[in-house]
PADRENPA-12736 format. One record per atom (N, C-alpha, C, O): residue in one letter; atom name; x, y, z. Coordinates in steps of 0.02 Angstrom, whole numbers, plus 50000, padded with zeros to 5 digits. Layout:
+------+------+-------+-------+-------+
: code : site :     x :     y :     z :
+------+------+-------+-------+-------+
:    A :   CA :     X :     Y :     Z :
...
+------+------+-------+-------+-------+
END
This chain:
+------+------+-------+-------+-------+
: code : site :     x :     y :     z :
+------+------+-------+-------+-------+
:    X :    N : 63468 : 51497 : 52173 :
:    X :   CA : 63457 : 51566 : 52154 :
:    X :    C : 63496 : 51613 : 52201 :
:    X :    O : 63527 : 51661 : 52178 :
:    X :    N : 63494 : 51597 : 52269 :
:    X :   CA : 63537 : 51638 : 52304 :
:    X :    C : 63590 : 51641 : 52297 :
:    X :    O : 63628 : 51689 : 52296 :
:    X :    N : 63602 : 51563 : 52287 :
:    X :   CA : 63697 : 51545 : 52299 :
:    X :    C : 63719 : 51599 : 52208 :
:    X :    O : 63771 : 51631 : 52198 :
:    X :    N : 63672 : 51591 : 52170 :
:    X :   CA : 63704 : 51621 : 52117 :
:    X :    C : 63706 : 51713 : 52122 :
:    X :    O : 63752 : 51745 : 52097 :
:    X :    N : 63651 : 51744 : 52157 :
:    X :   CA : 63648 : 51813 : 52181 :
:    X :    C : 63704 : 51832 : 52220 :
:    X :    O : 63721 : 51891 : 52223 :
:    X :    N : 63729 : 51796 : 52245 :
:    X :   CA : 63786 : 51799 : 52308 :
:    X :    C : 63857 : 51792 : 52262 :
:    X :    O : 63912 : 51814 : 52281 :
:    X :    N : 63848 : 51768 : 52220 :
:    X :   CA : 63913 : 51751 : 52178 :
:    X :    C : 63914 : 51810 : 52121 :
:    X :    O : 63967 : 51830 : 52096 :
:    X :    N : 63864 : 51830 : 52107 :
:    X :   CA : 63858 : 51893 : 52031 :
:    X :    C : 63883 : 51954 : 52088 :
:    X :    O : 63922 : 51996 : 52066 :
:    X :    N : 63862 : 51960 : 52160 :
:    X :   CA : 63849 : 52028 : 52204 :
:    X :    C : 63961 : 52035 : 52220 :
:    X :    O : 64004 : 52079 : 52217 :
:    X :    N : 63961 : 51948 : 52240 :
:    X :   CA : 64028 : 51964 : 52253 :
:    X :    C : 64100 : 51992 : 52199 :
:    X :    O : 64151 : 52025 : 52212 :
:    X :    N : 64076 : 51965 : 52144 :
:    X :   CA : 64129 : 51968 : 52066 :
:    X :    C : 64122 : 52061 : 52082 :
:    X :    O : 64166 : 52100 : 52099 :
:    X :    N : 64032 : 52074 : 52062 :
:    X :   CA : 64049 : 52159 : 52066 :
:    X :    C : 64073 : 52196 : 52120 :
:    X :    O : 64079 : 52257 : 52113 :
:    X :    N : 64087 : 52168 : 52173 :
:    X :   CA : 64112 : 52186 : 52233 :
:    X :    C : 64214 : 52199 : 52213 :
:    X :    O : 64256 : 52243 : 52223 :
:    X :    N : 64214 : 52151 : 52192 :
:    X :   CA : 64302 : 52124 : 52175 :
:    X :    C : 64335 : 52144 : 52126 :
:    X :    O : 64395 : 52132 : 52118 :
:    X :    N : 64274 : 52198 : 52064 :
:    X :   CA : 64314 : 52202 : 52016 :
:    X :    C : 64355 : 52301 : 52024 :
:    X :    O : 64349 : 52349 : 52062 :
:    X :    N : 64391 : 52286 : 51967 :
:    X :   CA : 64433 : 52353 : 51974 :
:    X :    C : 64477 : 52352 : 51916 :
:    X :    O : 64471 : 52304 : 51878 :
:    X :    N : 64534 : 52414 : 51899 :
:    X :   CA : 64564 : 52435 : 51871 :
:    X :    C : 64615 : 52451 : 51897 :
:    X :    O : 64624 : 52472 : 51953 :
:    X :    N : 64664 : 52437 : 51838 :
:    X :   CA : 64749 : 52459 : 51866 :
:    X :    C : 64768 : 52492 : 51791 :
:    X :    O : 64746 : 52466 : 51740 :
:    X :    N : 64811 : 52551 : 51789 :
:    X :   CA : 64829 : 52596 : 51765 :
:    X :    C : 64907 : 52593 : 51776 :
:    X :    O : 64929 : 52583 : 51833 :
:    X :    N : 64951 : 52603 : 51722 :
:    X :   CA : 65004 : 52607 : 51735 :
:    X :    C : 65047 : 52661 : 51688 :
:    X :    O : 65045 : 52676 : 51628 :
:    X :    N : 65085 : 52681 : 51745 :
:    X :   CA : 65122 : 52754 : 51713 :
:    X :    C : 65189 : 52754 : 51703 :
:    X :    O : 65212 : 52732 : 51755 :
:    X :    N : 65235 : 52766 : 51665 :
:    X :   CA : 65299 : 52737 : 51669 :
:    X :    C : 65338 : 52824 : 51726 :
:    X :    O : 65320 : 52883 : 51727 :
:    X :    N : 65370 : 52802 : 51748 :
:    X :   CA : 65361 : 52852 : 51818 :
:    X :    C : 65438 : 52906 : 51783 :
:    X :    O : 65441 : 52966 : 51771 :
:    X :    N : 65487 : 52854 : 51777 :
:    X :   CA : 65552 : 52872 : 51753 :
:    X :    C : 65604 : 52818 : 51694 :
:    X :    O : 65616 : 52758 : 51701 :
:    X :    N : 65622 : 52851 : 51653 :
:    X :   CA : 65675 : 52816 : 51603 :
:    X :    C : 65755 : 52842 : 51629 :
:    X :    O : 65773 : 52900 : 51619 :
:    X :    N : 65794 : 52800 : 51658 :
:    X :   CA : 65860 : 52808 : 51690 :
:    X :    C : 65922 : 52768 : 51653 :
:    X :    O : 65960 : 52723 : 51670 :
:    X :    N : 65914 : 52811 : 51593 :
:    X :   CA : 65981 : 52767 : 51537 :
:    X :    C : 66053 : 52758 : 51574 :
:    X :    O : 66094 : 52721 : 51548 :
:    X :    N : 66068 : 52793 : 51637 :
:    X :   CA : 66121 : 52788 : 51684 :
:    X :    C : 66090 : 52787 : 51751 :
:    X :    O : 66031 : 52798 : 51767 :
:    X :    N : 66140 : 52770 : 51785 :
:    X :   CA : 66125 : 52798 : 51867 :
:    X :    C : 66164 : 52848 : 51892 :
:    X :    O : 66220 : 52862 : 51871 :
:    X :    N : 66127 : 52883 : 51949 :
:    X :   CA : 66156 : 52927 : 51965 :
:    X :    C : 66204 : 52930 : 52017 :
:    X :    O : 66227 : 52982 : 52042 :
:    X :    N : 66220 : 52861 : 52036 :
:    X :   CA : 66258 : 52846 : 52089 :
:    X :    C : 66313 : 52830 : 52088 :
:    X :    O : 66349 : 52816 : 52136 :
:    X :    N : 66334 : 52829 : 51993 :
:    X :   CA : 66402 : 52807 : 51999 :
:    X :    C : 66461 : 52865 : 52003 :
:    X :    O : 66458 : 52926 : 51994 :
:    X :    N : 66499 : 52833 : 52014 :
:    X :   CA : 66568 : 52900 : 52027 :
:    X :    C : 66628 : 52910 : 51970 :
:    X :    O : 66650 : 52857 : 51947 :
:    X :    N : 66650 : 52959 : 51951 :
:    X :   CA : 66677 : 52990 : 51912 :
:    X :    C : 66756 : 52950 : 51926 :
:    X :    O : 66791 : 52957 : 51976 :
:    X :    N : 66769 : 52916 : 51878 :
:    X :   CA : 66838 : 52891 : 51878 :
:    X :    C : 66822 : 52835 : 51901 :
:    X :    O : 66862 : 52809 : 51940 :
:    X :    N : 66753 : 52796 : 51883 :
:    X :   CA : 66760 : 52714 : 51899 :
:    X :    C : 66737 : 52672 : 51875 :
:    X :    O : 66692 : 52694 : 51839 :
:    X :    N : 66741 : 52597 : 51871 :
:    X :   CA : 66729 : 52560 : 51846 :
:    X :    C : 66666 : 52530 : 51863 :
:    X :    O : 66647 : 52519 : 51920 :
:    X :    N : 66621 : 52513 : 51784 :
:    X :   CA : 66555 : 52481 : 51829 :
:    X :    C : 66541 : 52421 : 51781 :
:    X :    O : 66552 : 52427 : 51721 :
:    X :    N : 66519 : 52369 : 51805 :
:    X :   CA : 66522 : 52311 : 51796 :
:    X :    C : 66450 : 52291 : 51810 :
:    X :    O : 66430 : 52288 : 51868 :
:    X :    N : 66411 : 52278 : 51757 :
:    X :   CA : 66360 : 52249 : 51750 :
:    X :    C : 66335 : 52150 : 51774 :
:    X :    O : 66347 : 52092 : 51757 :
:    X :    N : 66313 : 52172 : 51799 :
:    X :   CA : 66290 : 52088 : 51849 :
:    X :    C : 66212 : 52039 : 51822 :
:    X :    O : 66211 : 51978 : 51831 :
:    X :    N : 66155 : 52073 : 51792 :
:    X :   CA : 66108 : 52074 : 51737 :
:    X :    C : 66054 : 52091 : 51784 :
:    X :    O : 66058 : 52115 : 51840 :
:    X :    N : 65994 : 52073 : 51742 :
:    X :   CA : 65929 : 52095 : 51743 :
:    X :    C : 65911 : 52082 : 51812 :
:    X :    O : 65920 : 52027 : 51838 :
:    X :    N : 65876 : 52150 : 51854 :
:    X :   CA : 65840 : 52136 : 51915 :
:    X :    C : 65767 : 52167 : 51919 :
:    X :    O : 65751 : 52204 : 51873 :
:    X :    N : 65725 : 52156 : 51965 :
:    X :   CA : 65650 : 52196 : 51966 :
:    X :    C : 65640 : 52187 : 52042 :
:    X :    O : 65647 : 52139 : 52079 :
:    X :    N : 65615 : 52269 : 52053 :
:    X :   CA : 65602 : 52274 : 52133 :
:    X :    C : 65532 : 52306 : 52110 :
:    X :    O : 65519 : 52333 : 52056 :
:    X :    N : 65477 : 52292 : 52187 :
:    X :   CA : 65433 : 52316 : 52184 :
:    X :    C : 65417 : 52331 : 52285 :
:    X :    O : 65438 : 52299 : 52333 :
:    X :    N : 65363 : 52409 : 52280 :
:    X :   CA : 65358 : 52409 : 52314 :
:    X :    C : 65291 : 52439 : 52307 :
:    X :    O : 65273 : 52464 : 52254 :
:    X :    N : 65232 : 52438 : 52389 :
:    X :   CA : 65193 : 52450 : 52355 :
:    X :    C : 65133 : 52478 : 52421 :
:    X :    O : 65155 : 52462 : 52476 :
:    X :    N : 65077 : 52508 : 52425 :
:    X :   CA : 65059 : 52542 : 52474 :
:    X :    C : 64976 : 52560 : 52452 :
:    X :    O : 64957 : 52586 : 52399 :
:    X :    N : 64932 : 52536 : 52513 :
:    X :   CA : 64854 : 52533 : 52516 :
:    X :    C : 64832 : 52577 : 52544 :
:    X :    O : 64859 : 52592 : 52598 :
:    X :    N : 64785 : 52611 : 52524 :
:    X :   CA : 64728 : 52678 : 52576 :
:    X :    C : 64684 : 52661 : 52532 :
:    X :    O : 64681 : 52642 : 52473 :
:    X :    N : 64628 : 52683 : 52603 :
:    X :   CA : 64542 : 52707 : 52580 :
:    X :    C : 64531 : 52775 : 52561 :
:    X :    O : 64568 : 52823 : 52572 :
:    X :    N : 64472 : 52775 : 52528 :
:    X :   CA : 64457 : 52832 : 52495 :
:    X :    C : 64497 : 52876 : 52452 :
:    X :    O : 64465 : 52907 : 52410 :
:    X :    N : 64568 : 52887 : 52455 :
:    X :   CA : 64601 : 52929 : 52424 :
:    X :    C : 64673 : 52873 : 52421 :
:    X :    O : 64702 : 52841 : 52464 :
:    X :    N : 64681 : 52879 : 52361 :
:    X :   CA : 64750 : 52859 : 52327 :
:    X :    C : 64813 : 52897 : 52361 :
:    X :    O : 64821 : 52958 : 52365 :
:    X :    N : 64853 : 52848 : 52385 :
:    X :   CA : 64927 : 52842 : 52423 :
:    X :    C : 64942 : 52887 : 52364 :
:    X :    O : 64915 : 52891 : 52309 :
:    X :    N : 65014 : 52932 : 52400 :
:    X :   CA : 65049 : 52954 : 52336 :
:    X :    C : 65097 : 52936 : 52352 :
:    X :    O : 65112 : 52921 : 52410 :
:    X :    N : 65151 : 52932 : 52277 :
:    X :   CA : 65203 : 52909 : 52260 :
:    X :    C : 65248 : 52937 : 52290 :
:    X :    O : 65265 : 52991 : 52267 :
:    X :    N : 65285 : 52912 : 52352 :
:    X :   CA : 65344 : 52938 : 52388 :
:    X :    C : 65404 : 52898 : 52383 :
:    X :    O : 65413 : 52839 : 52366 :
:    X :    N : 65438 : 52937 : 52399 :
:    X :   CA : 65517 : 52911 : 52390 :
:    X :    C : 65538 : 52847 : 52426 :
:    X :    O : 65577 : 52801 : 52416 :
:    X :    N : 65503 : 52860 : 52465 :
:    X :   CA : 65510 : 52777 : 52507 :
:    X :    C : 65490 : 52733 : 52468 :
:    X :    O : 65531 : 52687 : 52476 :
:    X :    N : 65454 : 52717 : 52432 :
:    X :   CA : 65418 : 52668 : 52390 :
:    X :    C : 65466 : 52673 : 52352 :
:    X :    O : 65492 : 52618 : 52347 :
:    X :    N : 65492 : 52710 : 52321 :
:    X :   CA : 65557 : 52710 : 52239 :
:    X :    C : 65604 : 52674 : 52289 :
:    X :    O : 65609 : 52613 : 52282 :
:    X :    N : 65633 : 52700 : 52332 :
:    X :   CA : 65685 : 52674 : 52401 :
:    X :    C : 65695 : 52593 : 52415 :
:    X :    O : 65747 : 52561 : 52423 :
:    X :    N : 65634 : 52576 : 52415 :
:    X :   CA : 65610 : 52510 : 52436 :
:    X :    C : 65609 : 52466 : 52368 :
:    X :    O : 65649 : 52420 : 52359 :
:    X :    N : 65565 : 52482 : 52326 :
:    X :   CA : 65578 : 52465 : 52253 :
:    X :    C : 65670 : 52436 : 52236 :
:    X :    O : 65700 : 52383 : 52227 :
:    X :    N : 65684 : 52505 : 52238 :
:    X :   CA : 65764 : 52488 : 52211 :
:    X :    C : 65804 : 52435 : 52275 :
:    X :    O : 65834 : 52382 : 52264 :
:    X :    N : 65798 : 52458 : 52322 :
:    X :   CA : 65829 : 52412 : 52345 :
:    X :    C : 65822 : 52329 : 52361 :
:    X :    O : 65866 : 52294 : 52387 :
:    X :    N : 65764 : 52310 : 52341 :
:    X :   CA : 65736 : 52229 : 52328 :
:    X :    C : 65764 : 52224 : 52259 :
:    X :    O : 65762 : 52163 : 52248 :
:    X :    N : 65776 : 52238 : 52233 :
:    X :   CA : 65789 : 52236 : 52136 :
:    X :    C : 65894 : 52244 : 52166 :
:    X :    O : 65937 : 52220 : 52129 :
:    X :    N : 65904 : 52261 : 52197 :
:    X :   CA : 65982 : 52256 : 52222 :
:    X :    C : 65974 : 52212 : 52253 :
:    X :    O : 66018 : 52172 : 52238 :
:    X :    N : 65947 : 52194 : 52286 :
:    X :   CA : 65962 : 52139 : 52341 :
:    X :    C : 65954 : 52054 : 52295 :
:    X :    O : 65970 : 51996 : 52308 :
:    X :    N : 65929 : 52079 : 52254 :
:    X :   CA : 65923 : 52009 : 52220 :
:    X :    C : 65990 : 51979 : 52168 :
:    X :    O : 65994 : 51926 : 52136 :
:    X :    N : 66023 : 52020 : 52172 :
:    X :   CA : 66105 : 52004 : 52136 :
:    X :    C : 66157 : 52018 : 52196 :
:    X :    O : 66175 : 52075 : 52211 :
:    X :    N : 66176 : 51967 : 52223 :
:    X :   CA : 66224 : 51986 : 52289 :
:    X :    C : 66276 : 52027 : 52299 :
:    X :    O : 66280 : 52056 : 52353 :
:    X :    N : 66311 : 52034 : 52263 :
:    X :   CA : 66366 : 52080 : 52237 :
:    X :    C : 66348 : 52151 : 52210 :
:    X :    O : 66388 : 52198 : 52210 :
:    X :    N : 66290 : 52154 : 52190 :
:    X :   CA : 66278 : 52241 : 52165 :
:    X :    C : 66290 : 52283 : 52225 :
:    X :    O : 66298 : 52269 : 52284 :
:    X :    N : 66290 : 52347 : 52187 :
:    X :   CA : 66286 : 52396 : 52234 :
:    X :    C : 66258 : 52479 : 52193 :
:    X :    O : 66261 : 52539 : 52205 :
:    X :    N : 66237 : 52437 : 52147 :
:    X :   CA : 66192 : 52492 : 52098 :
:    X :    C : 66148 : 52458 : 52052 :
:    X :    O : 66148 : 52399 : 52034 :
:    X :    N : 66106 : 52513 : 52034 :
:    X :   CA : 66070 : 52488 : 51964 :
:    X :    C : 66093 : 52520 : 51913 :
:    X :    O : 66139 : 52558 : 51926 :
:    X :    N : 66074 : 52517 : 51850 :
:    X :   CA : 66106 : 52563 : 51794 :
:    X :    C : 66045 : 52528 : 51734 :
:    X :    O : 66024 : 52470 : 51727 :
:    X :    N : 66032 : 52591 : 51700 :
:    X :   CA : 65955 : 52566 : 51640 :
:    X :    C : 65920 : 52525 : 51667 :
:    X :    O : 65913 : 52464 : 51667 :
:    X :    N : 65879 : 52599 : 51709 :
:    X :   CA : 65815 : 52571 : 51730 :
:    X :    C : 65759 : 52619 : 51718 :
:    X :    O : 65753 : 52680 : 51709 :
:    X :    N : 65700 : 52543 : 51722 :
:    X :   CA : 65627 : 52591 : 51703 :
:    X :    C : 65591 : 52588 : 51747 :
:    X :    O : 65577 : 52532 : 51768 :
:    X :    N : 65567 : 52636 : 51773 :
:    X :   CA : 65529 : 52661 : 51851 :
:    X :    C : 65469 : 52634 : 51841 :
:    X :    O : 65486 : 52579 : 51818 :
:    X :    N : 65412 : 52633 : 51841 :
:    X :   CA : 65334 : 52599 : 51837 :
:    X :    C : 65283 : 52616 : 51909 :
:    X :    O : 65300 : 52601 : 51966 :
:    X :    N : 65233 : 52643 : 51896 :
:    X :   CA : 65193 : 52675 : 51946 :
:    X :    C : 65118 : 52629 : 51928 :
:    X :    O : 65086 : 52643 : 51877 :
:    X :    N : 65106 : 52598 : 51954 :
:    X :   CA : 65047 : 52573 : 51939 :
:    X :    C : 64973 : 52587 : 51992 :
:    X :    O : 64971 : 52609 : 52049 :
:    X :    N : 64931 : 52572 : 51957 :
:    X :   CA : 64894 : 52639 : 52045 :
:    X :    C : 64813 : 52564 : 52016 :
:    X :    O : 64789 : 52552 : 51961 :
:    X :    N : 64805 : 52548 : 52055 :
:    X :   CA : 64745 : 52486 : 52062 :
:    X :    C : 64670 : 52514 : 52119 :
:    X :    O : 64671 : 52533 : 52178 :
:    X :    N : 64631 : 52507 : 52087 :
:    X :   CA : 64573 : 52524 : 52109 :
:    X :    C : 64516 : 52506 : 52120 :
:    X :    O : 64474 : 52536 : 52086 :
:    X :    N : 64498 : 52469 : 52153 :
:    X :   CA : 64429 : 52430 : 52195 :
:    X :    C : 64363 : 52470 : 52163 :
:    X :    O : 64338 : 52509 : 52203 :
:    X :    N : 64329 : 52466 : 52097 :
:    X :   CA : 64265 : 52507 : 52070 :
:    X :    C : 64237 : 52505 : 52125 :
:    X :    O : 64251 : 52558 : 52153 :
:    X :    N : 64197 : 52467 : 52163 :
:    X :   CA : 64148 : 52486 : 52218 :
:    X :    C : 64178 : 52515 : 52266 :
:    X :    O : 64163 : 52574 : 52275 :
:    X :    N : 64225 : 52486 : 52309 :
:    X :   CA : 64235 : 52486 : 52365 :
:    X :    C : 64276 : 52548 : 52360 :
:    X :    O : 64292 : 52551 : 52301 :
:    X :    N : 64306 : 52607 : 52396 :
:    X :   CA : 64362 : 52657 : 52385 :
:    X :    C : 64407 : 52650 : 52414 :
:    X :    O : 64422 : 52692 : 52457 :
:    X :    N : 64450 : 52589 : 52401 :
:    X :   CA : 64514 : 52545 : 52398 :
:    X :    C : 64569 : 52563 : 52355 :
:    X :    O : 64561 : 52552 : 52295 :
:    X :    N : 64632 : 52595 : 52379 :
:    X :   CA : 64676 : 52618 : 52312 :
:    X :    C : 64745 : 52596 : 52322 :
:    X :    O : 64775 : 52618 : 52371 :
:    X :    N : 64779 : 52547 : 52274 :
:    X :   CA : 64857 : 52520 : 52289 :
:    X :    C : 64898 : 52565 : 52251 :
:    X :    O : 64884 : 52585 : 52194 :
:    X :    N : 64949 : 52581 : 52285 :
:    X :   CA : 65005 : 52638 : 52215 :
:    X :    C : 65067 : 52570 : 52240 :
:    X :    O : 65084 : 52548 : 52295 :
:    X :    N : 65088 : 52554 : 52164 :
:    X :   CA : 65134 : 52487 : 52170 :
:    X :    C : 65209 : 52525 : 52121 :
:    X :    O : 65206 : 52529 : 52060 :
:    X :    N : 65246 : 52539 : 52145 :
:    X :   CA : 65313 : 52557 : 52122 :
:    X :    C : 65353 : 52495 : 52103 :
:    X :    O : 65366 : 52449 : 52142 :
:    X :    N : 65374 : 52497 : 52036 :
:    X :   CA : 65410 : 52439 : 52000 :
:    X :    C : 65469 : 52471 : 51987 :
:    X :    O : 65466 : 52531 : 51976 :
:    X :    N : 65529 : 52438 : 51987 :
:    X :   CA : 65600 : 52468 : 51952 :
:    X :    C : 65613 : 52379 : 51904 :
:    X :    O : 65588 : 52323 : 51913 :
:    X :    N : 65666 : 52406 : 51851 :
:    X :   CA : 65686 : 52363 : 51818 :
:    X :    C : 65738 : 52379 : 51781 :
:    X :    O : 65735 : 52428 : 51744 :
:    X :    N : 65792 : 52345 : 51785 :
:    X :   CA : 65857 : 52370 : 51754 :
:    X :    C : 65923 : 52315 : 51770 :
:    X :    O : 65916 : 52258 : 51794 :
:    X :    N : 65961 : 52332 : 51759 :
:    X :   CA : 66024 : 52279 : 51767 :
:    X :    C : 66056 : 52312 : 51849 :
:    X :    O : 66071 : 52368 : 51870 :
:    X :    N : 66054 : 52262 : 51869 :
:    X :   CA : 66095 : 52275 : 51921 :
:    X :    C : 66168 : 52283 : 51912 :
:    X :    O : 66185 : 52245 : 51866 :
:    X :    N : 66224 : 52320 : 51937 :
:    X :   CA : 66303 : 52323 : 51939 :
:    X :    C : 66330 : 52319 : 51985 :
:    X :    O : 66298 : 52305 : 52036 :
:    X :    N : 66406 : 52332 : 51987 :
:    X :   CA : 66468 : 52329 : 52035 :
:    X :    C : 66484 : 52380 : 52022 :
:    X :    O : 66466 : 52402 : 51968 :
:    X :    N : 66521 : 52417 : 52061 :
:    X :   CA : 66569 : 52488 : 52047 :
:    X :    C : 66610 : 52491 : 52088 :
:    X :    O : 66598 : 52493 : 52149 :
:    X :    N : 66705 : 52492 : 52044 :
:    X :   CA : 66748 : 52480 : 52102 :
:    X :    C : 66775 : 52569 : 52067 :
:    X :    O : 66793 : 52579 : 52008 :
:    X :    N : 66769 : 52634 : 52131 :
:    X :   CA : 66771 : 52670 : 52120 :
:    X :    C : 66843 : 52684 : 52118 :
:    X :    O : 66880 : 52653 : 52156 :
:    X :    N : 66877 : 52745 : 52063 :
:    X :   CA : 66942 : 52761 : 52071 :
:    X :    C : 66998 : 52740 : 52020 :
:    X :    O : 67047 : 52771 : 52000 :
:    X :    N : 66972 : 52673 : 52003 :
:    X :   CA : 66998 : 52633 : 51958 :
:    X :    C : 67012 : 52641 : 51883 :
:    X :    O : 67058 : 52609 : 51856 :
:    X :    N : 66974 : 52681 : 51853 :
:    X :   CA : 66991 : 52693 : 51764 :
:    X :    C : 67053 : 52732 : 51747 :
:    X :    O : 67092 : 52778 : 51761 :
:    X :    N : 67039 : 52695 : 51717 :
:    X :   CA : 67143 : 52708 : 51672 :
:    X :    C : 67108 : 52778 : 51639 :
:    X :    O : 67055 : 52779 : 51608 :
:    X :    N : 67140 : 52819 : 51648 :
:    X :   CA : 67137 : 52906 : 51615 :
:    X :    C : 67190 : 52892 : 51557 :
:    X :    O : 67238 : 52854 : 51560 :
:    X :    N : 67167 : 52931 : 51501 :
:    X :   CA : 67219 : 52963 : 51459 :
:    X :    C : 67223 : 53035 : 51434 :
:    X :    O : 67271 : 53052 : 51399 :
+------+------+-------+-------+-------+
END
C-alpha cells in the first residue's frame, strides 16, 4: 500500500506540459552576401535550451545563437543556414514551479563563396 502511495504521489510530482510556438519562418538567411554563391550542404537541427524556478526563462538571443550554431556545426563545411524554422518550446513541471524554454532551429545548412556570381 505504501510502496503503491509513493509511486501514484511520485508520477503526480513528474507530470507536466510542453507547448510549442513556432518562433520564426526564415525562407532565406540573412547572412548571405550580395553577389554570391550559396551552396546547399542538407538538413541540420540545433537546439538550445534553459531552466528557472518559479518564472519562465525568456527567449534570448543567446539561446537562438546557440541553437544555430550546433545545427552548423553538424555539417563541417557550412557557414550558414538558409530555410529555417525557429521553434520555442516552453515545458512545465504542474506541481513543482519548474520552467524549460528549449530553442530549436531546423533548416539546411550551406556554403557561401562570396563575390563569385557571374552578373549580366
Amino acid at each position: 500500500m505504501k510502496k503503491s502511495l509513493s509511486l501514484i504521489m511520485l508520477s503526480l510530482l513528474a507530470t507536466g506540459c510542453t507547448q510549442t510556438y513556432v518562433a520564426k519562418l526564415a525562407p532565406q538567411s540573412h547572412f548571405d552576401y550580395p553577389n554570391s554563391n550559396v551552396y546547399p550542404l542538407g538538413y541540420v537541427q540545433g537546439q538550445a535550451s534553459k531552466t528557472s524556478f518559479f518564472v519562465p526563462p525568456d527567449k534570448s538571443s543567446s539561446l537562438e545563437y546557440e541553437a544555430i550554431t550546433k545545427a552548423i556545426e553538424q555539417s563541417p563545411s557550412a557557414d550558414m543556414l538558409i530555410n529555417t524554422l525557429h521553434f520555442m518550446d516552453i515545458t512545465q513541471v504542474l506541481v513543482l514551479p519548474i520552467y524549460t524554454v528549449t530553442y530549436r532551429v531546423e533548416g539546411t545548412a550551406a556554403r557561401m563563396k562570396a563575390g563569385t556570381q557571374v552578373l549580366k
